[in-house]
RODO-2510 file (C-alpha; in nm, 4 decimals, decimal comma):
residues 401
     n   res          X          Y          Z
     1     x    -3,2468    -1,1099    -1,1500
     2     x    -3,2795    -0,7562    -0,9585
     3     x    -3,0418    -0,5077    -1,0598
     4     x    -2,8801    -0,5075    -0,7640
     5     x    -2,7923    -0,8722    -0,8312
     6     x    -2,6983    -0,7965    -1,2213
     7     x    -2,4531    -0,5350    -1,1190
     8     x    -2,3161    -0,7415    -0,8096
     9     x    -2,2383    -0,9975    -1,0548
    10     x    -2,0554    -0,7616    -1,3654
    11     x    -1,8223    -0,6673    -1,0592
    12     x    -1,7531    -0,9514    -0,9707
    13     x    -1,6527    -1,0917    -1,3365
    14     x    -1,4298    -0,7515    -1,3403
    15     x    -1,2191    -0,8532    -1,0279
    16     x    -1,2661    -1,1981    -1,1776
    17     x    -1,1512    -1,0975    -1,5374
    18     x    -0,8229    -0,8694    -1,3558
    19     x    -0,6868    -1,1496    -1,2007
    20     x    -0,7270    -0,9262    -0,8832
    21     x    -0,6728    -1,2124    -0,6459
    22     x    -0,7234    -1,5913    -0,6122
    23     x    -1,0595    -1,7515    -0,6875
    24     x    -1,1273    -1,8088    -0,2945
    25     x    -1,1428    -1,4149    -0,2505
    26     x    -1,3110    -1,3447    -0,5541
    27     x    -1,5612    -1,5605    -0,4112
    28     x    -1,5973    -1,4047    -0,1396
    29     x    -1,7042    -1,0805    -0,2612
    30     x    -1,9440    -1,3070    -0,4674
    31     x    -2,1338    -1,3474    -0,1132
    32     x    -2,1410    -1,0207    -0,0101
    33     x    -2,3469    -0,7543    -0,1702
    34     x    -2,1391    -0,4164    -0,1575
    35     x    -2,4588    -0,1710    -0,1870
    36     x    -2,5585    -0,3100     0,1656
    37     x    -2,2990    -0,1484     0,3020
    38     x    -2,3619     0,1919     0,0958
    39     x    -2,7273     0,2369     0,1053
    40     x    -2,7326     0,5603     0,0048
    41     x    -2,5609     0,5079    -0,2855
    42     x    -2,6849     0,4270    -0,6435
    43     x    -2,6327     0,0998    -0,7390
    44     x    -2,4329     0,2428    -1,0349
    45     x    -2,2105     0,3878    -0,7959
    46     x    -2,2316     0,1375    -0,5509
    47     x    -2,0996    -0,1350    -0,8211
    48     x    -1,8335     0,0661    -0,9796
    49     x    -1,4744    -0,0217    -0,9090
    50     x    -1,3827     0,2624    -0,7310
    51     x    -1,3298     0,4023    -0,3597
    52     x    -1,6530     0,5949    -0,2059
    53     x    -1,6520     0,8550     0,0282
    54     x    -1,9269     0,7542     0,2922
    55     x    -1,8302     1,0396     0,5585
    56     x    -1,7021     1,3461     0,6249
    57     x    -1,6363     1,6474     0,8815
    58     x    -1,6655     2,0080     0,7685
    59     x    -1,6198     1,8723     0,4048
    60     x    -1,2970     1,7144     0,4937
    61     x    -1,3756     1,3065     0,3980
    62     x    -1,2950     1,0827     0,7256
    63     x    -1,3932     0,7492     0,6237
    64     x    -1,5032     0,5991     0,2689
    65     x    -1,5527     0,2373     0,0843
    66     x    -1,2403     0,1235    -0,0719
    67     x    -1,1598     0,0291    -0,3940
    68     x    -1,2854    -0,3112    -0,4532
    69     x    -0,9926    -0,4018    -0,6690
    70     x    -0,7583    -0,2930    -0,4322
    71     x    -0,9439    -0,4664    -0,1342
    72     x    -0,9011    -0,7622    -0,2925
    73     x    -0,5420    -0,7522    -0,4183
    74     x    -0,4812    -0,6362    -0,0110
    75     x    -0,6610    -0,9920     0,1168
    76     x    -0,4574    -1,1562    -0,1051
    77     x    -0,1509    -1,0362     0,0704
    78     x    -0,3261    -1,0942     0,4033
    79     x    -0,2825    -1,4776     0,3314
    80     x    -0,5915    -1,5307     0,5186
    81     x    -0,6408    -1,8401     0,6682
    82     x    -1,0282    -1,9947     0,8232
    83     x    -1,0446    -1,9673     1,1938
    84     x    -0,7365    -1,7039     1,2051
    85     x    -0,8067    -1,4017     1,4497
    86     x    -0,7901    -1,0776     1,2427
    87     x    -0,7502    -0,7141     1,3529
    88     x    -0,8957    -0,4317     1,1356
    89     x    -0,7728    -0,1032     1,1855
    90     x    -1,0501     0,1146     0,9939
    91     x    -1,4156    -0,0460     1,0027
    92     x    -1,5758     0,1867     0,7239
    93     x    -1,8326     0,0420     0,5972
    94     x    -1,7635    -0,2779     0,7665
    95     x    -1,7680    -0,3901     0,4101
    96     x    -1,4368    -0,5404     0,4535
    97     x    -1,4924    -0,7223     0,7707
    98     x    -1,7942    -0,8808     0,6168
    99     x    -1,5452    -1,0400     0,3333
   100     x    -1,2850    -1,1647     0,5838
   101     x    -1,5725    -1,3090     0,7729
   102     x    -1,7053    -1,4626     0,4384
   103     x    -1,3395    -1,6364     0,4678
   104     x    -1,3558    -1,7947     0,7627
   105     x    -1,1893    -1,5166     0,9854
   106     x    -1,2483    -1,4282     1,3243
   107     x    -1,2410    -1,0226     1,2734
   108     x    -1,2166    -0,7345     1,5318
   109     x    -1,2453    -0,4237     1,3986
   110     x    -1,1927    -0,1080     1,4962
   111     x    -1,3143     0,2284     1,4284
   112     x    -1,2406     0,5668     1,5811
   113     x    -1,5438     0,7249     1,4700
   114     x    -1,8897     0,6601     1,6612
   115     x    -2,1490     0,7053     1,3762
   116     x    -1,9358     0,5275     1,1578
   117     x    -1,8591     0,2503     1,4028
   118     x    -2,2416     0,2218     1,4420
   119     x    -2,3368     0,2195     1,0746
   120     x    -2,1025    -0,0665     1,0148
   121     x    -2,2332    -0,2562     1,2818
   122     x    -2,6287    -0,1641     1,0930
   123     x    -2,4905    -0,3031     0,7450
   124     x    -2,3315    -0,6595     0,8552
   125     x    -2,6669    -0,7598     1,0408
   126     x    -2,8136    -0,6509     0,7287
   127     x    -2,5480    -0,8425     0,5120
   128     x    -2,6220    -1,1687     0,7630
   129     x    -2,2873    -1,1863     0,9270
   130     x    -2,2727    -1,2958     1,2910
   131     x    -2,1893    -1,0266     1,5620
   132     x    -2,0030    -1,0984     1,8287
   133     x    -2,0437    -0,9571     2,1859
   134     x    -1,9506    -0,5327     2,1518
   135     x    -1,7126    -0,5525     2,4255
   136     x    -1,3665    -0,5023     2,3984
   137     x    -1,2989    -0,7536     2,6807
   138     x    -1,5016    -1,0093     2,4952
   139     x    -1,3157    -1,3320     2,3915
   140     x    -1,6072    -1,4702     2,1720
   141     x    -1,5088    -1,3699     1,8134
   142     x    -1,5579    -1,6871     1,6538
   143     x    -1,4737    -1,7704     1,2832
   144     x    -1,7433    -1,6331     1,0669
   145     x    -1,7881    -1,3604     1,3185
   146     x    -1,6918    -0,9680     1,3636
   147     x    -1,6679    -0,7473     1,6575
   148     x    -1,6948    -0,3791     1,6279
   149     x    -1,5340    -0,1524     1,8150
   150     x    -1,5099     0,1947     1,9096
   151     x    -1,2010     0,3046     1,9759
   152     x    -0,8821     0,4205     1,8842
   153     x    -0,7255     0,1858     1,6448
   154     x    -0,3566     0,2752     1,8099
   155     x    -0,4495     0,1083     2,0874
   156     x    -0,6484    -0,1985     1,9887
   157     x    -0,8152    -0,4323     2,2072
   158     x    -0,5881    -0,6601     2,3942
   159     x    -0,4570    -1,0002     2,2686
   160     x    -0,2473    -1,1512     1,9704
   161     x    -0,3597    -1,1530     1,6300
   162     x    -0,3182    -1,3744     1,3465
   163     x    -0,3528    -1,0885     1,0971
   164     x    -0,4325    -0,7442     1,0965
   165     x    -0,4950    -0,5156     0,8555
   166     x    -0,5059    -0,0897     0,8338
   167     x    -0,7224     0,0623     0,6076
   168     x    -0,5443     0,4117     0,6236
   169     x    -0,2477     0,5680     0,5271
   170     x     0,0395     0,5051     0,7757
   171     x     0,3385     0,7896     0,8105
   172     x     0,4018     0,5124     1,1101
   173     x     0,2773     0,1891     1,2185
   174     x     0,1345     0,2350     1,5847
   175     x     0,3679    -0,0186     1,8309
   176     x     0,1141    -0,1733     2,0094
   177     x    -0,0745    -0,2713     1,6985
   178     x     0,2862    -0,4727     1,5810
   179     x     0,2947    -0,5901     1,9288
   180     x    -0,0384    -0,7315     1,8729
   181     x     0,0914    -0,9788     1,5776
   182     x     0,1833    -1,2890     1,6888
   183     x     0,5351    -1,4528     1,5252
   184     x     0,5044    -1,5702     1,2122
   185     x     0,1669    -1,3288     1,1503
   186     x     0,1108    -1,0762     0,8938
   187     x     0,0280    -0,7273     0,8809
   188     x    -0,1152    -0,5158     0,5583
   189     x    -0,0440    -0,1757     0,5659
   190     x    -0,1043     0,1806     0,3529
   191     x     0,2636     0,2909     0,4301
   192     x     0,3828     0,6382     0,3234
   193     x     0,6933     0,7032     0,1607
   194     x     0,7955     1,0531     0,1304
   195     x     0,5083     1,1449    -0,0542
   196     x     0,4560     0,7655    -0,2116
   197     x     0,2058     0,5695    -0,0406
   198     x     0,2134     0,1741    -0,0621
   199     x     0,0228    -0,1103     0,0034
   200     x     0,2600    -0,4043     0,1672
   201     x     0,1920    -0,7224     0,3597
   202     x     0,4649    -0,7221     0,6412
   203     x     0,5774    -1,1040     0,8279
   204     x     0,6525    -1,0766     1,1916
   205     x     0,9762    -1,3044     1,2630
   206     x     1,0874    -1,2352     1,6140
   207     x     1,0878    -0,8443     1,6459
   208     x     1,1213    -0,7541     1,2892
   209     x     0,8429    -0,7345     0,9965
   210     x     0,9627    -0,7612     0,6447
   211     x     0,7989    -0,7114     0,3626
   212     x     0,7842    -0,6857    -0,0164
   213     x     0,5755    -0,6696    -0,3438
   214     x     0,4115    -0,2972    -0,3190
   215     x     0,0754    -0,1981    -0,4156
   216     x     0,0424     0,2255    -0,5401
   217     x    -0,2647     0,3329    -0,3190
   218     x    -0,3762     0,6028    -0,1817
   219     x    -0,5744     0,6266     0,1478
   220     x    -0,7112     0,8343     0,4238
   221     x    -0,4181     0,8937     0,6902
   222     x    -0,4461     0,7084     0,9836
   223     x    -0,5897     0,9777     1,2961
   224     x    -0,2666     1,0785     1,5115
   225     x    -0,2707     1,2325     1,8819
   226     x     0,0836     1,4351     1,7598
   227     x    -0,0474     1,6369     1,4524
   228     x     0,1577     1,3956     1,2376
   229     x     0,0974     1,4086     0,9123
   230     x     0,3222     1,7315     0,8569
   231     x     0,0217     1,8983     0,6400
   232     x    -0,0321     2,2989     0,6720
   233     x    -0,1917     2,5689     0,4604
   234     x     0,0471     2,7650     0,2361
   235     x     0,0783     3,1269     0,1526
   236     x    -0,0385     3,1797    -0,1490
   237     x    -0,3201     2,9391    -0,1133
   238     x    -0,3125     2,5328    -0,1234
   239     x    -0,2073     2,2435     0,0555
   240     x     0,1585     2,1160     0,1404
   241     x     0,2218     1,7636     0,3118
   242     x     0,5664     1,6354     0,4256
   243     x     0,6960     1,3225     0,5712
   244     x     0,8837     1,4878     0,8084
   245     x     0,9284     1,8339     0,9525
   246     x     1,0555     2,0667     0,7387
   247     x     1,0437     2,3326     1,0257
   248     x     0,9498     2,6873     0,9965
   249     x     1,2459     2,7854     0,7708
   250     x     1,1696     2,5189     0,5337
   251     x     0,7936     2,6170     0,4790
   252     x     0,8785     2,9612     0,4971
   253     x     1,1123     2,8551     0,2107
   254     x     0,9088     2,6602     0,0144
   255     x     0,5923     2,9639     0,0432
   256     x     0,8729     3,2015    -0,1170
   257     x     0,9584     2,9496    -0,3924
   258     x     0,5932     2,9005    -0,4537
   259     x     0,5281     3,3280    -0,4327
   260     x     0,6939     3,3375    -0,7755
   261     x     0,5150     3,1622    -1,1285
   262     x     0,7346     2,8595    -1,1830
   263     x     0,9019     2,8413    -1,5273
   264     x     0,7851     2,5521    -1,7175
   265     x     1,0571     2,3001    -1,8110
   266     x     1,0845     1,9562    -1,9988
   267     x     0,9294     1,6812    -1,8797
   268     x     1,1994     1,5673    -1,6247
   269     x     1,1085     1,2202    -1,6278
   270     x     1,1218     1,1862    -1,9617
   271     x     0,9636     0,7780    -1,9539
   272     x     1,0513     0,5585    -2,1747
   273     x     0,8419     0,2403    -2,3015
   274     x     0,7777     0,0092    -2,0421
   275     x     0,8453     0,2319    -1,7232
   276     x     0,5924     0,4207    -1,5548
   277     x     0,6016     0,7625    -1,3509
   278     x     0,5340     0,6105    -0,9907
   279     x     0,8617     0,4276    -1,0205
   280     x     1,0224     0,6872    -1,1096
   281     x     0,8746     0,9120    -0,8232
   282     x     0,9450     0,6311    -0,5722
   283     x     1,3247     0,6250    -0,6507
   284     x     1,3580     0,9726    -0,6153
   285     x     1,1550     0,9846    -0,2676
   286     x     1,3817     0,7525    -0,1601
   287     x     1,7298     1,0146    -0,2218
   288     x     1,6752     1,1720     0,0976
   289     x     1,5163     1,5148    -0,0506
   290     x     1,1683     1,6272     0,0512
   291     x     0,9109     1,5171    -0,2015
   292     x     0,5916     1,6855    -0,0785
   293     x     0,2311     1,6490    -0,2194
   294     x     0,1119     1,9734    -0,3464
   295     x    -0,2540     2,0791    -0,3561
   296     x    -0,2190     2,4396    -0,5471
   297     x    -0,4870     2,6780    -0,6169
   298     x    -0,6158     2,7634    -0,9643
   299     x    -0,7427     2,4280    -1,0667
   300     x    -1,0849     2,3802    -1,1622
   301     x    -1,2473     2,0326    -1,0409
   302     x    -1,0435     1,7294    -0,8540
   303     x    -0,7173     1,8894    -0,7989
   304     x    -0,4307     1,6932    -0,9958
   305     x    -0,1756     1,4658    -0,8358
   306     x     0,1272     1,6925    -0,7867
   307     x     0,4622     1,6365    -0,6186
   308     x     0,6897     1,9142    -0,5268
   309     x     1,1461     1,7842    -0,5292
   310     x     1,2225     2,0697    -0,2803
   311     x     1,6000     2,0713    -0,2148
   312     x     1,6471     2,2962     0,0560
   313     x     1,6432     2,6007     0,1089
   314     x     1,6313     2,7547    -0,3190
   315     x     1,4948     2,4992    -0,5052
   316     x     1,1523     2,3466    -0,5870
   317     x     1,0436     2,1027    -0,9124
   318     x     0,6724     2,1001    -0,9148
   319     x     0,5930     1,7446    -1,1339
   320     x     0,2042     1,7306    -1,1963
   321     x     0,1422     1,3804    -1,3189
   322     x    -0,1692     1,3013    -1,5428
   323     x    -0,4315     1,0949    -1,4941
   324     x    -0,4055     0,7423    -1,3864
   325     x    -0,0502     0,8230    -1,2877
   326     x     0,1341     0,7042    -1,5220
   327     x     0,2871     1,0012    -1,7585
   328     x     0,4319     1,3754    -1,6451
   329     x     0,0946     1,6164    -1,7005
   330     x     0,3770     1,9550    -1,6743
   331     x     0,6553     2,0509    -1,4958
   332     x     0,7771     2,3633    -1,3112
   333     x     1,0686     2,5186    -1,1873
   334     x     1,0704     2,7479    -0,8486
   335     x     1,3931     2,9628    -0,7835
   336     x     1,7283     2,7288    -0,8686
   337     x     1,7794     2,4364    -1,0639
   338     x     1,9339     2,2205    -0,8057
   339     x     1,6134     2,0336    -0,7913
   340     x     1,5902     1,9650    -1,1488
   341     x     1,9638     1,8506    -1,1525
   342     x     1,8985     1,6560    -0,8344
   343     x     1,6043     1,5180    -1,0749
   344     x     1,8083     1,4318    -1,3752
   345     x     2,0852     1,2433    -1,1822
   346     x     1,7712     1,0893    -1,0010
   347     x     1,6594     0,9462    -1,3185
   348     x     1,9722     0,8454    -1,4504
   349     x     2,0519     0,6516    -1,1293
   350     x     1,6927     0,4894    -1,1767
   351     x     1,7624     0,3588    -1,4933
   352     x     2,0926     0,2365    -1,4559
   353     x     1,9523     0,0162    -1,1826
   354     x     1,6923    -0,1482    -1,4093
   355     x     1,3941     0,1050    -1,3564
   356     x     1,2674    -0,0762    -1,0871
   357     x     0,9261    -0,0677    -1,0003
   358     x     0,7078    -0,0572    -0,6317
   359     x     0,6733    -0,4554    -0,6566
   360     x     1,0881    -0,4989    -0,5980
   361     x     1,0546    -0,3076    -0,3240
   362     x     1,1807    -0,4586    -0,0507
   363     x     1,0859    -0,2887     0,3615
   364     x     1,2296    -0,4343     0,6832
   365     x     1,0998    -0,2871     1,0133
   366     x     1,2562    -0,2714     1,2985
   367     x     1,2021    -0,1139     1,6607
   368     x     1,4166     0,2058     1,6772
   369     x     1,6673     0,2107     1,9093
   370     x     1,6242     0,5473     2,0335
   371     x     1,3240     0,7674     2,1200
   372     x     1,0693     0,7771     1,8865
   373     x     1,1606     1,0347     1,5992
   374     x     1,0915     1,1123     1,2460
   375     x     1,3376     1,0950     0,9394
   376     x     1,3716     1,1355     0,5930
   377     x     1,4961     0,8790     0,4046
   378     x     1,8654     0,8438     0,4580
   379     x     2,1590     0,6453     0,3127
   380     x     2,2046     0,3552     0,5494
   381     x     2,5759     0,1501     0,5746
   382     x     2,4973    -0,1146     0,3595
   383     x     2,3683     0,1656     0,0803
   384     x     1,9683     0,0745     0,1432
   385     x     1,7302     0,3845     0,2391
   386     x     1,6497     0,4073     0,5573
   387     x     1,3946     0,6583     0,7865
   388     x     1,3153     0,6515     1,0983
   389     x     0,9064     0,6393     1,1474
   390     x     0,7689     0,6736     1,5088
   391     x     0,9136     0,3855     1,7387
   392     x     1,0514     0,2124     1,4474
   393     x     1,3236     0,2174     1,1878
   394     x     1,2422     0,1491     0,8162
   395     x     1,4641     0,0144     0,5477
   396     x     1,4026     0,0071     0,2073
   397     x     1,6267    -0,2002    -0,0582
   398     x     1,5332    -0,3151    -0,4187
   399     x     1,4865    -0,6865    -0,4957
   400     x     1,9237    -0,7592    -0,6332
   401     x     2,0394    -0,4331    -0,5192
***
């Protein structure tokens, strides 16, 4: 056996072993060699169960391999059947496509990039899988088959779907790409939740898509025409991001909060066995304050995950969360303490509802009823959270809430 073929098999007994998704899918990446799709990758690398960045602009990575795990938990919640038409949004390595072709699935997939487009299109006639005709117009995706496109994945080729799929971070889901699902379809989606991001497969029934059982992710965000993602440079060095327009007063406010050293305080989650610090940071994204991710300066190697509770316009909690997510790293206070009160009622609140987790999350989506806008979240009538995301309306409840 090559060694190629030895590792290709130890990752597939690890997805196997994890219980990442039924035996059908597992199999599936049991006929499809991932280092075809990364050939300029060591097998090492190649084999390991973790995403890959495979390109990049200026430094800035634009397209990458996924997390094998996490691919396979996501077709799992794809509920792919053989012969269904599938849309990809995202063809990367075309890695992906290959598996849903392995399934059975007739797969367009689309890919804004050229170079990437065309490298995917290199690696599944390498891997053996059948190319359809590369014409958007083309009707002749047959099971077992992919079409690649190149094109903007907002505006995918026309036709209904069975399925489709994103493979980047969503602050919205595009409507023509829901329009695309026929009734009774499902769509699995990277969606972001002020500053949360979550894997979710979404039914269609009638106009609506509902949803439930998150996956924590994290992906590349989806290319926008509107400069949505709210993402700018601040003052003293670093990154801010926002789910929604904080305008200039707000990120003038927040570069003043961040001028001044923070004054390290308590861990404000203070977890207890059995509850983990994404829970916790979803509940509180979902109060209706900003929760911004926070690339600061000063850090040597891969920046840590941090997430800034700014309530407007004196206040800032900078929570830097250790590795793998789980636990509170440190935690900072900028200017008042109305974010670390707003933080401590948070928690309380969180555990007096059961410390729920991402999978009771419940999401319903519905088309917004006025122009498209942007929201954070917001108490709705019936109590849920609500925002309003692009041409649609999302709320979010907790499974018995």
């Amino acid at each position: 056996m090559t060694d190629a073929a030895q590792r290709h098999e130890a990752l597939v007994a690890r997805l196997r072993e994890s219980a990442s998704a039924s035996e059908r899918i597992i199999d599936a990446f049991a006929r499809v060699p991932r280092h075809v799709f990364l050939p300029e990758v060591p097998l090492d690398v190649a084999y390991a169960d973790d995403a890959i960045v495979t390109h990049d602009e200026g430094g800035v990575p634009t397209s990458s391999s996924s997390q094998p795990s996490l691919m396979a938990r996501m077709l799992e919640q794809l509920e792919l059947a053989p012969g269904d038409r599938v849309l990809e949004i995202g063809a990367g390595t075309g890695y992906n496509a290959a598996l849903m072709a392995k399934l059975g699935a007739a797969v367009t997939t689309v890919e804004l990039q050229p170079e990437v487009s065309a490298a995917a299109r290199a690696h599944l006639r390498t891997a053996g899988i059948p190319a359809a005709a590369d014409d958007p117009e083309s009707t002749a995706v047959g099971p077992g088959s992919v079409l690649v496109v190149t094109g903007d994945g907002a505006a995918p080729p026309a036709g209904q779907y069975d399925r489709i799929i994103i493979t980047a971070g969503c602050w919205s889901l595009p409507p023509a790409v829901v329009d695309a699902l026929a009734d009774g379809g499902v769509l699995v989606a990277p969606l972001r939740v002020n500053a949360v991001e979550l894997v979710l497969g979404l039914r269609r029934q009638g106009g609506t898509l509902r949803g439930s059982g998150a996956i924590p992710c994290g992906f590349m965000p989806m290319r926008v025409r509107d400069g949505r993602p709210w993402r700018w440079q601040l003052g003293g060095g670093g990154i801010a991001t926002a789910d929604a327009d904080l305008g200039v007063e707000g990120r003038g406010a927040l570069d003043r909060l961040l001028a001044v050293p923070g004054r390290p305080v308590e861990d404000p989650l203070a977890l207890q066995e059995g509850e983990h610090a994404l829970g916790a940071i979803l509940w509180l994204g979902l109060q209706g304050d900003p929760l911004l991710s926070l690339v600061l300066p000063g850090r040597d190697g891969r920046p840590p995950w941090s997430v800034g509770l700014d309530v407007l316009p004196a206040s800032l909690l900078v929570i830097e969360l250790a590795a793998g997510y789980g636990a509170v790293a440190s935690a900072r206070l900028h200017g008042g303490e109305a974010a670390l009160r707003a933080c401590v009622d948070g928690m309380k609140a969180w555990r007096a509802a059961g410390s729920p987790g991402p999978t009771a999350l419940e999401i319903t989506v519905d088309r917004h009823a006025g122009r498209d806008g942007w929201s954070l979240p917001f108490t709705a009538p019936d109590g849920a959270a609500a925002m309003v995301r692009g041409a649609h309306r999302w709320t979010l409840r907790y499974a018995g809430a």
